[in-house]
PDB file of N, H, CA, C and O in Angstrom:
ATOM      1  N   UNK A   1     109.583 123.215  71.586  1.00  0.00           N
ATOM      2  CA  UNK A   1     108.603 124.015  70.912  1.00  0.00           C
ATOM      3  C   UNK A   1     107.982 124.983  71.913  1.00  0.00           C
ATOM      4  O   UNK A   1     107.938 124.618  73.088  1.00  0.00           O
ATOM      5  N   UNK A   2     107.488 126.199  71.573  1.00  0.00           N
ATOM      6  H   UNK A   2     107.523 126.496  70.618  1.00  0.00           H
ATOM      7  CA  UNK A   2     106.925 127.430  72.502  1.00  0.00           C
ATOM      8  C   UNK A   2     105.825 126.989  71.896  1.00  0.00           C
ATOM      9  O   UNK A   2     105.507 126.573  70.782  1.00  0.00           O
ATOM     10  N   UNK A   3     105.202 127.246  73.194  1.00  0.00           N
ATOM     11  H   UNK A   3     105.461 127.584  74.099  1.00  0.00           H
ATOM     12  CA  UNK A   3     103.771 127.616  73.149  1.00  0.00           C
ATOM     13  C   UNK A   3     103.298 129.365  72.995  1.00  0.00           C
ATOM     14  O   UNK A   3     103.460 130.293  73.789  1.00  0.00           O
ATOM     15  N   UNK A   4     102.536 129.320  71.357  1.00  0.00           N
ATOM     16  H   UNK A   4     102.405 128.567  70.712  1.00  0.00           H
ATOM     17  CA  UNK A   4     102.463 130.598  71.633  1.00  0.00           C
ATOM     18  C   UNK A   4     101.146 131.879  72.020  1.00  0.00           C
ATOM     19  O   UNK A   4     101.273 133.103  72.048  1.00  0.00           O
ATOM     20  N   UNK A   5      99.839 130.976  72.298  1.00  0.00           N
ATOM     21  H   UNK A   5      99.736 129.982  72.275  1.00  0.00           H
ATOM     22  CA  UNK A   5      98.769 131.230  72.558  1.00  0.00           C
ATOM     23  C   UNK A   5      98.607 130.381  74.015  1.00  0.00           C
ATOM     24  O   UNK A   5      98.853 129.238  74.402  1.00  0.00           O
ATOM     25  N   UNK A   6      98.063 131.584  74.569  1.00  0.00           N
ATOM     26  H   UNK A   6      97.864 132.512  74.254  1.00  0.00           H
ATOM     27  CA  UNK A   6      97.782 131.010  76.370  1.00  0.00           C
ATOM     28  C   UNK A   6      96.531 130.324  76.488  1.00  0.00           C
ATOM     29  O   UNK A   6      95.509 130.967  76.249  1.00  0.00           O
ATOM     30  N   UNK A   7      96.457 129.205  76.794  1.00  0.00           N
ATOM     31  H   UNK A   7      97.287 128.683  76.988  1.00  0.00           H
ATOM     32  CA  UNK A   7      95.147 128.582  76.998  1.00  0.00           C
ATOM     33  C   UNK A   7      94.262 128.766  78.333  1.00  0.00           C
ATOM     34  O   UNK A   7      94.717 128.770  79.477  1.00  0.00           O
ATOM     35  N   UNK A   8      93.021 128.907  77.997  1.00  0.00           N
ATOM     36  H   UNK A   8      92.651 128.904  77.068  1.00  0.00           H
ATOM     37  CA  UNK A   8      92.252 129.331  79.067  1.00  0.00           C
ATOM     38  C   UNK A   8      92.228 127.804  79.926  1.00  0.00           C
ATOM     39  O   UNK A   8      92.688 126.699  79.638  1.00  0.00           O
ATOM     40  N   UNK A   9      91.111 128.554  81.659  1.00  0.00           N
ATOM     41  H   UNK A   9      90.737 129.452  81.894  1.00  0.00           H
ATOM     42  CA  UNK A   9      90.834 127.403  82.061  1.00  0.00           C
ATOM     43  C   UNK A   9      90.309 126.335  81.737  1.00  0.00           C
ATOM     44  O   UNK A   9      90.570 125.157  81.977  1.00  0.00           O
ATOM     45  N   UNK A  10      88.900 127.277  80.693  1.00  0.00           N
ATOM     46  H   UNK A  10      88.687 128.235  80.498  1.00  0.00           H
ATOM     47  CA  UNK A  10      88.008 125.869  80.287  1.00  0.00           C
ATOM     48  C   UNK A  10      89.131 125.107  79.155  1.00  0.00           C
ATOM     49  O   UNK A  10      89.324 123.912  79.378  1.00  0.00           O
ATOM     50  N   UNK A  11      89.526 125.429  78.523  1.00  0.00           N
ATOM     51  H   UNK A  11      89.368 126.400  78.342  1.00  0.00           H
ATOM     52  CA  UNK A  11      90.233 124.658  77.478  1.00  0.00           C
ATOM     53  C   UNK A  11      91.184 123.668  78.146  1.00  0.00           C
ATOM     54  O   UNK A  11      90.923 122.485  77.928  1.00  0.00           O
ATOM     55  N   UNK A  12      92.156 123.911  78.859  1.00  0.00           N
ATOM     56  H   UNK A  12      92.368 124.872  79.036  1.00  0.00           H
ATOM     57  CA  UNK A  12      92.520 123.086  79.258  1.00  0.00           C
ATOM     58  C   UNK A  12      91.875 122.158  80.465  1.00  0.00           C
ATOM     59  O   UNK A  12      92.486 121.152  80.828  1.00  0.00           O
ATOM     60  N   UNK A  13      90.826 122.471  80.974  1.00  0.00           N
ATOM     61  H   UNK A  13      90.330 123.288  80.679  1.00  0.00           H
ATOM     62  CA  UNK A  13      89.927 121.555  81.764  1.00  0.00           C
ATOM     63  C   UNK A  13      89.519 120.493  80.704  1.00  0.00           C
ATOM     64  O   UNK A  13      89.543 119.272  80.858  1.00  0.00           O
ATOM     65  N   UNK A  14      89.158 121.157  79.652  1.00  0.00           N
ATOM     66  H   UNK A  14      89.139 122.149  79.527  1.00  0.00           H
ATOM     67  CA  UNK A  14      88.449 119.999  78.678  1.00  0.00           C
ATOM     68  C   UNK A  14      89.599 118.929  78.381  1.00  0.00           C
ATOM     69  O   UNK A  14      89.330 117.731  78.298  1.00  0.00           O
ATOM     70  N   UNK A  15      90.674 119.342  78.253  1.00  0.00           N
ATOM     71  H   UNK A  15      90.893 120.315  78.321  1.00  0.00           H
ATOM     72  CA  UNK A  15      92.031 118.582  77.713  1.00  0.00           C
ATOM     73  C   UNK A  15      92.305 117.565  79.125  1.00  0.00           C
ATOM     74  O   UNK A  15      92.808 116.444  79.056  1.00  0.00           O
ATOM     75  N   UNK A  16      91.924 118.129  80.192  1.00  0.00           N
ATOM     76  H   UNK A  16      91.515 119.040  80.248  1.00  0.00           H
ATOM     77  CA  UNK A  16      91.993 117.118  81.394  1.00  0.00           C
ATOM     78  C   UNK A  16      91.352 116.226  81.688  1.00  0.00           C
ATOM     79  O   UNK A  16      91.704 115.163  82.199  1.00  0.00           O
ATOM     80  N   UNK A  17      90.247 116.616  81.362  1.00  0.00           N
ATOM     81  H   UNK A  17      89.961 117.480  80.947  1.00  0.00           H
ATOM     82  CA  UNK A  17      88.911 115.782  81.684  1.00  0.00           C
ATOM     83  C   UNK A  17      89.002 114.203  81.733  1.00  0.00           C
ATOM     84  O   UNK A  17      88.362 113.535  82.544  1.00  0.00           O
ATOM     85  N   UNK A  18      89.813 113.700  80.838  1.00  0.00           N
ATOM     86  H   UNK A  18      90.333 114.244  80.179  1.00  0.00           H
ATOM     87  CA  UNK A  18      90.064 112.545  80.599  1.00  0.00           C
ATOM     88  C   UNK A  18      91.182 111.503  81.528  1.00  0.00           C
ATOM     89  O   UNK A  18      91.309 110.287  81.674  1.00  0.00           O
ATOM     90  N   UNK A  19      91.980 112.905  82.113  1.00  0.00           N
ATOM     91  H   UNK A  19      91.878 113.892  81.995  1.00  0.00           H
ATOM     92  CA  UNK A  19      92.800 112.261  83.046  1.00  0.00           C
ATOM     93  C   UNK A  19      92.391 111.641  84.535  1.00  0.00           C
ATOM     94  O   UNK A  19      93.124 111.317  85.470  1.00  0.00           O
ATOM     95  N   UNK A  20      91.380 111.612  84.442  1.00  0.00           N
ATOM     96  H   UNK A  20      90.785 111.875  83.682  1.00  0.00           H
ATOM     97  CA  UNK A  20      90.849 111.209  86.061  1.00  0.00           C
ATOM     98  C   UNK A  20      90.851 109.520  85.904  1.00  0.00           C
ATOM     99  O   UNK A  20      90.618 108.823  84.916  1.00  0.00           O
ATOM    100  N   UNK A  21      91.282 109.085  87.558  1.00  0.00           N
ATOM    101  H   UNK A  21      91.472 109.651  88.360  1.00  0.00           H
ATOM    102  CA  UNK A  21      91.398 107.785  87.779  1.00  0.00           C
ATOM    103  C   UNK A  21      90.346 106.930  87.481  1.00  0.00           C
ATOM    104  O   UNK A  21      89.344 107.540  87.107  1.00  0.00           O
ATOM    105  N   UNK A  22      90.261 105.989  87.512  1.00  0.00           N
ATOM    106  H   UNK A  22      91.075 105.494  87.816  1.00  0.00           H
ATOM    107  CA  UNK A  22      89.144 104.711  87.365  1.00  0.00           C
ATOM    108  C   UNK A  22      89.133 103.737  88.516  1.00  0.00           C
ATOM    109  O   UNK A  22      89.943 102.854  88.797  1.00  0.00           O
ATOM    110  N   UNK A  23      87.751 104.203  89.259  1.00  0.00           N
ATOM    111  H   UNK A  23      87.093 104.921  89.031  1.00  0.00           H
ATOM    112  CA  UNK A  23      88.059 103.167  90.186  1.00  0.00           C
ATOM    113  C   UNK A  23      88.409 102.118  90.305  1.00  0.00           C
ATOM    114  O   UNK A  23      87.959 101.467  89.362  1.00  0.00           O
ATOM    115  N   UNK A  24      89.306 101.188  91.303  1.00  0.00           N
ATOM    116  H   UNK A  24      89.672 101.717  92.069  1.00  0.00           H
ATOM    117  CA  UNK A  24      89.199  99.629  91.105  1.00  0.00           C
ATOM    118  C   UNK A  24      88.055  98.978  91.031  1.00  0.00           C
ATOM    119  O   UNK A  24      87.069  99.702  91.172  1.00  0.00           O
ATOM    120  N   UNK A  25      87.792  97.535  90.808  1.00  0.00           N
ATOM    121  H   UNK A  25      88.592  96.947  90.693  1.00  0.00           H
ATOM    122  CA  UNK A  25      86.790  97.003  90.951  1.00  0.00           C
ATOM    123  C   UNK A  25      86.664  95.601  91.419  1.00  0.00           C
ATOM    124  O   UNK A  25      86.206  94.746  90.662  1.00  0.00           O
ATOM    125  N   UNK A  26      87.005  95.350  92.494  1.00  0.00           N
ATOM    126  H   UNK A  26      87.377  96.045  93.109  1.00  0.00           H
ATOM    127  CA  UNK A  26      86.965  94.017  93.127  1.00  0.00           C
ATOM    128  C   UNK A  26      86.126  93.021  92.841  1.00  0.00           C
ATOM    129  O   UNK A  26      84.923  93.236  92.985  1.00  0.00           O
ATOM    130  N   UNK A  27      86.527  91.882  92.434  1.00  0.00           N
ATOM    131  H   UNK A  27      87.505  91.707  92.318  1.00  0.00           H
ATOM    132  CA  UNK A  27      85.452  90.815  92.416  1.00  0.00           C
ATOM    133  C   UNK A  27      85.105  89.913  93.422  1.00  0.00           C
ATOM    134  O   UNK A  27      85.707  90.362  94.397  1.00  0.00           O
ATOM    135  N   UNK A  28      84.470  88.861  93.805  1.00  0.00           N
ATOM    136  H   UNK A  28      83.980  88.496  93.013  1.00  0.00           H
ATOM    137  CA  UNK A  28      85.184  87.678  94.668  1.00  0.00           C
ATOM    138  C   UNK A  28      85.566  86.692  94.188  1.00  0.00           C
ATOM    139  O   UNK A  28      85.223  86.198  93.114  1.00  0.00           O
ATOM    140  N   UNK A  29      86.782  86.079  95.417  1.00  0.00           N
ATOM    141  H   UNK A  29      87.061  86.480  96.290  1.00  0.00           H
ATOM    142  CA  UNK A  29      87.521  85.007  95.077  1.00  0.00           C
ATOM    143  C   UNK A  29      86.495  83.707  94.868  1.00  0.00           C
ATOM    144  O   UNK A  29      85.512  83.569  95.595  1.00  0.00           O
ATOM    145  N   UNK A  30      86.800  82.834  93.876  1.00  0.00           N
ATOM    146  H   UNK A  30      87.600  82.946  93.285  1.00  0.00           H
ATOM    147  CA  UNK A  30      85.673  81.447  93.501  1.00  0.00           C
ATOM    148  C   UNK A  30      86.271  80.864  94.963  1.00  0.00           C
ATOM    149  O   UNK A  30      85.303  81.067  95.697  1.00  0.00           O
ATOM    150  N   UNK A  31      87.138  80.358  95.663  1.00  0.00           N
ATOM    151  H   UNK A  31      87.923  80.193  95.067  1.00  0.00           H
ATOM    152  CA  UNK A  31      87.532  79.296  96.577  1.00  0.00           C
ATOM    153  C   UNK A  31      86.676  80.031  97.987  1.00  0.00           C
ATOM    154  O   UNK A  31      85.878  79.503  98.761  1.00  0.00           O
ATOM    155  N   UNK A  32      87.137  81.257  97.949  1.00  0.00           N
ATOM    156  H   UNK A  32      87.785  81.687  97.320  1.00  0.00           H
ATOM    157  CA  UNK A  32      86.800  81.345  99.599  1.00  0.00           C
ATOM    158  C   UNK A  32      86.163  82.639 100.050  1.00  0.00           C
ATOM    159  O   UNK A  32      85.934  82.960 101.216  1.00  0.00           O
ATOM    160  N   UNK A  33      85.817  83.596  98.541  1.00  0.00           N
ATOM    161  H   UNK A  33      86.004  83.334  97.594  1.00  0.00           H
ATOM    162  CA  UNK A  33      84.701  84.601  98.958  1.00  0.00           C
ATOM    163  C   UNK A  33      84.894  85.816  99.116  1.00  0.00           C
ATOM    164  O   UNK A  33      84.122  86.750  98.899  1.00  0.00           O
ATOM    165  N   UNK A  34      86.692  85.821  99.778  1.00  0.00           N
ATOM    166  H   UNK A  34      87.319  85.062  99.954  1.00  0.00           H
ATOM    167  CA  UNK A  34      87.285  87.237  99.821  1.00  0.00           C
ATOM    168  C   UNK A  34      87.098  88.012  98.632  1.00  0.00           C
ATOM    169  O   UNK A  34      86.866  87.344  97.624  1.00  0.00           O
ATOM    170  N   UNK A  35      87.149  89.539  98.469  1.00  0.00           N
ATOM    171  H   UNK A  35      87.337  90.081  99.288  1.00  0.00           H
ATOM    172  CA  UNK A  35      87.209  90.401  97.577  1.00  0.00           C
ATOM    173  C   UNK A  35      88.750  90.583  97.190  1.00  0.00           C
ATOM    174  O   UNK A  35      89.611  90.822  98.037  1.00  0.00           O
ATOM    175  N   UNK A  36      88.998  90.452  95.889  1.00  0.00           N
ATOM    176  H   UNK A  36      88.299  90.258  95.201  1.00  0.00           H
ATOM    177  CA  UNK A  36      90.052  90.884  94.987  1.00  0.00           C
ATOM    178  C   UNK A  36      89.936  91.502  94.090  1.00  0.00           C
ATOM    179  O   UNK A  36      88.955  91.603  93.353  1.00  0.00           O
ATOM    180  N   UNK A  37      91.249  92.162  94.017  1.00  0.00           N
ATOM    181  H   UNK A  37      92.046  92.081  94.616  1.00  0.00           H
ATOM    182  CA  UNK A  37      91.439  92.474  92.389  1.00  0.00           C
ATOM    183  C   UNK A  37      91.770  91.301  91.260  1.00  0.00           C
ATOM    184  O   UNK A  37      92.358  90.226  91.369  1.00  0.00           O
ATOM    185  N   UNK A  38      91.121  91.985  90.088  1.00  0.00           N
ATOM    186  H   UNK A  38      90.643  92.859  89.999  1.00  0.00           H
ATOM    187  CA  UNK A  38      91.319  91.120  89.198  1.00  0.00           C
ATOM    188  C   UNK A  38      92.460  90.982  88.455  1.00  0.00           C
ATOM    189  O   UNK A  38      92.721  92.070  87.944  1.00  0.00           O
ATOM    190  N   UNK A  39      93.599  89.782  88.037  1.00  0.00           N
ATOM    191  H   UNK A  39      93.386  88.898  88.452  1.00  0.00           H
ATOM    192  CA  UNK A  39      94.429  89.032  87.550  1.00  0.00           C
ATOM    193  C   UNK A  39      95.190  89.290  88.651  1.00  0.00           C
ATOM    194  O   UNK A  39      96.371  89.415  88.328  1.00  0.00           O
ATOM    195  N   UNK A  40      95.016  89.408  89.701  1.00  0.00           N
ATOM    196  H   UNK A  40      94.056  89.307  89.963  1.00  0.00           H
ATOM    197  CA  UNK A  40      95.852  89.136  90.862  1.00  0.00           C
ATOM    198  C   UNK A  40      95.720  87.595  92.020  1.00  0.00           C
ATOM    199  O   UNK A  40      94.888  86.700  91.869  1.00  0.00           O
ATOM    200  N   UNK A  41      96.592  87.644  92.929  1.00  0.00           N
ATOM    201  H   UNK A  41      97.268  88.371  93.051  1.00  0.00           H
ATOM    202  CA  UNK A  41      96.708  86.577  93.365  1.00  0.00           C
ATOM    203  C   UNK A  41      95.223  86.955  94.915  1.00  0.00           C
ATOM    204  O   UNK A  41      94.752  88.054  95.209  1.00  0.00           O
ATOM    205  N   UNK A  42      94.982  85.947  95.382  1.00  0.00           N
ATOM    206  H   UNK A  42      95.365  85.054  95.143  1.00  0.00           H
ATOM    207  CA  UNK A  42      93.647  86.193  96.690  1.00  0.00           C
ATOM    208  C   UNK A  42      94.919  86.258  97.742  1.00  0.00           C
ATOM    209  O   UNK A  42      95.998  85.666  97.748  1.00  0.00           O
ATOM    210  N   UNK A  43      94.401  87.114  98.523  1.00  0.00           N
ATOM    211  H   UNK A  43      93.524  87.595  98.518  1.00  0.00           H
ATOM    212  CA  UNK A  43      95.258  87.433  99.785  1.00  0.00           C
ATOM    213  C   UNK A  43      94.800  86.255 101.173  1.00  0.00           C
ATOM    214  O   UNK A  43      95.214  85.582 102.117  1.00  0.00           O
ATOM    215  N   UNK A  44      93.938  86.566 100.585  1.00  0.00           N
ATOM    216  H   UNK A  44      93.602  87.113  99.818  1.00  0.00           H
ATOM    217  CA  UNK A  44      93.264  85.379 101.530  1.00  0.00           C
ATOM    218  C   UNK A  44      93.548  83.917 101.989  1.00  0.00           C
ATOM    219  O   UNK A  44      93.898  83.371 103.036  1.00  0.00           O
ATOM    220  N   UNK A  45      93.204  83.499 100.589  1.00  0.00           N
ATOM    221  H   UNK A  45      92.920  83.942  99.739  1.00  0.00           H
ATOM    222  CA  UNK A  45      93.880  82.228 100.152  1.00  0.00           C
ATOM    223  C   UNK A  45      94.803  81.380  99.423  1.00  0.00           C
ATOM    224  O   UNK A  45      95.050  80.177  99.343  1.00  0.00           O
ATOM    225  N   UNK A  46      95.442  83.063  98.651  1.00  0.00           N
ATOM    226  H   UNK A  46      95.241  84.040  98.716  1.00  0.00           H
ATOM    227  CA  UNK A  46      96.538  81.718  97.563  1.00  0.00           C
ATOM    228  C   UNK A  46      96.144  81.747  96.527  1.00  0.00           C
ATOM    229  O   UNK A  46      96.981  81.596  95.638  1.00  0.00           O
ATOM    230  N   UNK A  47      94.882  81.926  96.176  1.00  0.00           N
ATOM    231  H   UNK A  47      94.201  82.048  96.899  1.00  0.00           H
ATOM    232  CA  UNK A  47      94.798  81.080  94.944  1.00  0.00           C
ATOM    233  C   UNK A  47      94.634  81.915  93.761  1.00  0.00           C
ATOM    234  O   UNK A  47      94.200  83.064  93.838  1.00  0.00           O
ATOM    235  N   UNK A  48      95.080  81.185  92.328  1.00  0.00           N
ATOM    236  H   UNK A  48      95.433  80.251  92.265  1.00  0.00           H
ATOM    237  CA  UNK A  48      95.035  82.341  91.420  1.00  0.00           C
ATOM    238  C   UNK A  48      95.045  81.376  89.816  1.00  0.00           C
ATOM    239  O   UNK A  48      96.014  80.941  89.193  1.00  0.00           O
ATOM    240  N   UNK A  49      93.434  81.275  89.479  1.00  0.00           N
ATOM    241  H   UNK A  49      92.647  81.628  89.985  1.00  0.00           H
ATOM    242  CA  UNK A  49      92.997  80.758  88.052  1.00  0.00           C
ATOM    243  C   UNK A  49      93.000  79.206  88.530  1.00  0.00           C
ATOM    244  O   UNK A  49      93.444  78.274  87.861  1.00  0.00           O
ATOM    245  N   UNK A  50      92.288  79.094  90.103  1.00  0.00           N
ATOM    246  H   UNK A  50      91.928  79.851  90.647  1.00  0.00           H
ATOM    247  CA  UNK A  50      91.982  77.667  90.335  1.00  0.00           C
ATOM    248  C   UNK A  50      93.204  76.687  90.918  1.00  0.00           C
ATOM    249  O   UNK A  50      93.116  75.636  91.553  1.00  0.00           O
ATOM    250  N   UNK A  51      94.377  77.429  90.464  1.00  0.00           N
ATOM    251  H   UNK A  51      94.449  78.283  89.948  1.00  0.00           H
ATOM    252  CA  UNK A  51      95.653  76.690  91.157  1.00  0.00           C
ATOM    253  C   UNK A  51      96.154  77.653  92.807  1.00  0.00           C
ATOM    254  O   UNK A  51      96.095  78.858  93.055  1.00  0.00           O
ATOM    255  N   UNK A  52      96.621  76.484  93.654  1.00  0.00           N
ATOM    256  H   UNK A  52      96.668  75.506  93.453  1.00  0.00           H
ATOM    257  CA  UNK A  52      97.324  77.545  94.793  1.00  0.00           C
ATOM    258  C   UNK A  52      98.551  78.054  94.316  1.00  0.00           C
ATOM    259  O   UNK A  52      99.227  77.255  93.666  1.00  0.00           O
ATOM    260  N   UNK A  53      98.875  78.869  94.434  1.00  0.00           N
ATOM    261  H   UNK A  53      98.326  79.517  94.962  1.00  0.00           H
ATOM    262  CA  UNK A  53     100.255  79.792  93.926  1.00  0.00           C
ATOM    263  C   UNK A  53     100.913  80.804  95.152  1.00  0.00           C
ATOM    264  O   UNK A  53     101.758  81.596  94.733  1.00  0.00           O
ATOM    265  N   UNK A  54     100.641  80.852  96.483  1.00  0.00           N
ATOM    266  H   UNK A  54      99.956  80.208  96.823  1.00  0.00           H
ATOM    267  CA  UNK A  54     101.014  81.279  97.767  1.00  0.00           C
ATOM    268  C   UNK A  54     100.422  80.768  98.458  1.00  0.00           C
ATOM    269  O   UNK A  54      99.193  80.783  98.520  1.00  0.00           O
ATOM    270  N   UNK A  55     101.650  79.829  99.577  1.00  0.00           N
ATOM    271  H   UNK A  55     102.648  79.816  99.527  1.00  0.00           H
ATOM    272  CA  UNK A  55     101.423  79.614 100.553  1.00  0.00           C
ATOM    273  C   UNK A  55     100.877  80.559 101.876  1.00  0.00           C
ATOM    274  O   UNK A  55     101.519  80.627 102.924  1.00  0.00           O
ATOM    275  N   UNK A  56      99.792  81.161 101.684  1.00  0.00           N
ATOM    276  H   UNK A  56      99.271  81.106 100.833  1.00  0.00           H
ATOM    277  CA  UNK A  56      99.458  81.909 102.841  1.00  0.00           C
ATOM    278  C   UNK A  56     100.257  81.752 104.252  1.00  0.00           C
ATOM    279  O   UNK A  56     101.103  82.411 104.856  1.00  0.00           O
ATOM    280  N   UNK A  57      99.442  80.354 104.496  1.00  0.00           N
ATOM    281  H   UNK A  57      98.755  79.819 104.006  1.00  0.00           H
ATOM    282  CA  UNK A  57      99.402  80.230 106.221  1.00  0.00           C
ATOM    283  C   UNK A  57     101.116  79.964 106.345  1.00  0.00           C
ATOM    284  O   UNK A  57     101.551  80.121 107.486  1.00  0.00           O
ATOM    285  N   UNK A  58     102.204  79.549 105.208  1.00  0.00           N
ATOM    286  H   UNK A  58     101.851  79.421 104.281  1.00  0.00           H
ATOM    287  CA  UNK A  58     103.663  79.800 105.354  1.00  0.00           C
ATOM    288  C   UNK A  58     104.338  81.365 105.478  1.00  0.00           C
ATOM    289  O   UNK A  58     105.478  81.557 105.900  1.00  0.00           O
ATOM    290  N   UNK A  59     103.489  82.353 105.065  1.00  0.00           N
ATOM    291  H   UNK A  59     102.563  82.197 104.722  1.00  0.00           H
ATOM    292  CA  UNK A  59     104.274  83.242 104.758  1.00  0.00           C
ATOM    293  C   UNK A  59     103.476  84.442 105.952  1.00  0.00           C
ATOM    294  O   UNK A  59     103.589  85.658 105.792  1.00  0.00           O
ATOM    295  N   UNK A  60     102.969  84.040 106.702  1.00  0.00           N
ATOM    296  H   UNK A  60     102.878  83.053 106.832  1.00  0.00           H
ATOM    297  CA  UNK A  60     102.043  84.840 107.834  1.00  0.00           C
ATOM    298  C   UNK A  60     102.821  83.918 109.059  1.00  0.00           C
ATOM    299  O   UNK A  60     102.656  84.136 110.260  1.00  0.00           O
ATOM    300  N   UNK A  61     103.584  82.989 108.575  1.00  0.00           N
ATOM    301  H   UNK A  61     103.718  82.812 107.600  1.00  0.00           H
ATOM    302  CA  UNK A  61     104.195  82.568 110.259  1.00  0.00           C
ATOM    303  C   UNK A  61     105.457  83.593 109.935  1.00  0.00           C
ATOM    304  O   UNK A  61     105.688  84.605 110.596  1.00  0.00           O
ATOM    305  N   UNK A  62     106.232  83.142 108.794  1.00  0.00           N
ATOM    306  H   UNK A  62     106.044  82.319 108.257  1.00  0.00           H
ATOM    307  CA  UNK A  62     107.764  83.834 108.145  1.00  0.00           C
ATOM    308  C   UNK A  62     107.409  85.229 108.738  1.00  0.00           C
ATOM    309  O   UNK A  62     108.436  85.685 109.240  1.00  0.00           O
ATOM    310  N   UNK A  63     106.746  85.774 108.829  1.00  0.00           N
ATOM    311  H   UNK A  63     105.912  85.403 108.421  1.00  0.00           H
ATOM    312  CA  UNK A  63     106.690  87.407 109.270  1.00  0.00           C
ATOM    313  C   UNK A  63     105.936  87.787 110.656  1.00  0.00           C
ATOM    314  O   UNK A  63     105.479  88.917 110.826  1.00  0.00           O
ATOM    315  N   UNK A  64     105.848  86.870 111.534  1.00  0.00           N
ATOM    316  H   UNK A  64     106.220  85.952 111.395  1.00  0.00           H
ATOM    317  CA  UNK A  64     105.286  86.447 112.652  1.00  0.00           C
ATOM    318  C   UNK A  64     106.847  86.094 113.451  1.00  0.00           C
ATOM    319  O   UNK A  64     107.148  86.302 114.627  1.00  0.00           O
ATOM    320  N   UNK A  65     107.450  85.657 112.651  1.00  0.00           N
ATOM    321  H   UNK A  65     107.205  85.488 111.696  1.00  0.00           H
ATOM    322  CA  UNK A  65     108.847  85.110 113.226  1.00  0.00           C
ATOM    323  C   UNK A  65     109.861  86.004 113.005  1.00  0.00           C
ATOM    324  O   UNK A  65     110.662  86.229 113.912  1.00  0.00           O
ATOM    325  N   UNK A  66     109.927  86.394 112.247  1.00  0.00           N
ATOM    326  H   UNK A  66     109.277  86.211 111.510  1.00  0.00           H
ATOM    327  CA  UNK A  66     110.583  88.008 111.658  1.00  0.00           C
ATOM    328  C   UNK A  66     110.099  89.040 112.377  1.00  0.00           C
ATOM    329  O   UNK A  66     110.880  89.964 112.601  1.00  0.00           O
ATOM    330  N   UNK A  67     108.773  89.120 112.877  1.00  0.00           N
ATOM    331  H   UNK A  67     108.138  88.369 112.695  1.00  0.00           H
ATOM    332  CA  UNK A  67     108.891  90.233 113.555  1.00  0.00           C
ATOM    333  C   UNK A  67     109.085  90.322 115.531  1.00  0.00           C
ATOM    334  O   UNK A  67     109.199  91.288 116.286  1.00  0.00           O
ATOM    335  N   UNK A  68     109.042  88.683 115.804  1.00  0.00           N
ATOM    336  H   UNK A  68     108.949  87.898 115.190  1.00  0.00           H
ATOM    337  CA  UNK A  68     109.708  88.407 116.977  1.00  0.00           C
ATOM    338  C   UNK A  68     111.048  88.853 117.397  1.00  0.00           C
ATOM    339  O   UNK A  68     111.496  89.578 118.286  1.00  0.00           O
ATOM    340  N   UNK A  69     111.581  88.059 116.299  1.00  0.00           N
ATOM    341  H   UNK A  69     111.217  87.471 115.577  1.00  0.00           H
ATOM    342  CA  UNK A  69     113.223  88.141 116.258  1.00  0.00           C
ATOM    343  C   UNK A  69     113.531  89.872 116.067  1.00  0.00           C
ATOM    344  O   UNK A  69     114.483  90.308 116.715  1.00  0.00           O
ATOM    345  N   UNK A  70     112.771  90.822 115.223  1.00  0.00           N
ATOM    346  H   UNK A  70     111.998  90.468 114.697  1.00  0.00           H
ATOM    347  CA  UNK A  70     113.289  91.649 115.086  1.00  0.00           C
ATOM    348  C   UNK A  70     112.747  92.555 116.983  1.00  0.00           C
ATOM    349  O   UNK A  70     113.436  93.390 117.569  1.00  0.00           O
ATOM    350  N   UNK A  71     111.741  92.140 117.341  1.00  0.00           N
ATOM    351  H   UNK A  71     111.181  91.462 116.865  1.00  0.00           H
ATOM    352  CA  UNK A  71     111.542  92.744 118.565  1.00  0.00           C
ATOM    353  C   UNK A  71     112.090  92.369 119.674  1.00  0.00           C
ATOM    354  O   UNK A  71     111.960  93.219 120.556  1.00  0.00           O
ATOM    355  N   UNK A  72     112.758  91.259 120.044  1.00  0.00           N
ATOM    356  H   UNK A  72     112.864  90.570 119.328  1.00  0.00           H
ATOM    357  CA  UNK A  72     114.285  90.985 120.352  1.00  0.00           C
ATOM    358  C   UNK A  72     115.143  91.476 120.160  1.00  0.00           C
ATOM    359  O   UNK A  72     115.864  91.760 121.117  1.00  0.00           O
ATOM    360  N   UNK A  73     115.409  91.727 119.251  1.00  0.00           N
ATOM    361  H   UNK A  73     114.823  91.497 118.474  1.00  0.00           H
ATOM    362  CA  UNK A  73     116.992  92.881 118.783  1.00  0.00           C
ATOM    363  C   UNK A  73     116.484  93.956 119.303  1.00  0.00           C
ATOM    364  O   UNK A  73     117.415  94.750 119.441  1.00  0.00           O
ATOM    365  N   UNK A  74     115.489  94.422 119.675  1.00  0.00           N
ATOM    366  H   UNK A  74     114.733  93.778 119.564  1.00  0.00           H
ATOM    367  CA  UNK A  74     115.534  95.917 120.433  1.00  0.00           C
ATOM    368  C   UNK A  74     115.430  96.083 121.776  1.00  0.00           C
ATOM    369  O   UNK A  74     115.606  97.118 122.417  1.00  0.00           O
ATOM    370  N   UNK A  75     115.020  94.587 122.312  1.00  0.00           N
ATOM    371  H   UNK A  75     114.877  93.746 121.791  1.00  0.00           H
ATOM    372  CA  UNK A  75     115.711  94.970 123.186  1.00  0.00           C
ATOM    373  C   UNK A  75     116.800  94.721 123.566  1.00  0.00           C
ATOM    374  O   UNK A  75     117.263  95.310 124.542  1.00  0.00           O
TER     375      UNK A  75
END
């Protein structure tokens, strides 16, 4: 379809207006206080709706060890 009337600035400003972001809004975690987003997992601790669901302190060695090994291979 053509558009066949040119729209001004204000008109289409008004048509934009609505497109602007929404900030996040962090809450804190109930276990340990950190700030999160909400329906996400705590970075902190794991935890997510009272159950642990990531092993943190497992997955901060896994990339502790990964990044040994990978700084070995260079040299």
């Amino acid at each position: 379809m053509v558009i066949r009337m040119r729209h001004t600035r204000a008109h289409t400003g008004n048509r934009r207006s609505h497109h602007a972001l929404k900030a996040k809004n962090p809450s804190l975690c109930k276990e340990c206080g950190h700030p999160r987003l909400p329906h996400t997992v705590c970075a902190n601790c794991g935890m997510y709706r009272g159950r642990k669901v990531v092993d943190v302190a497992l997955k901060t060695e896994k990339k502790l060890k990964k990044k040994s090994k990978k700084s070995e291979a260079a040299k």
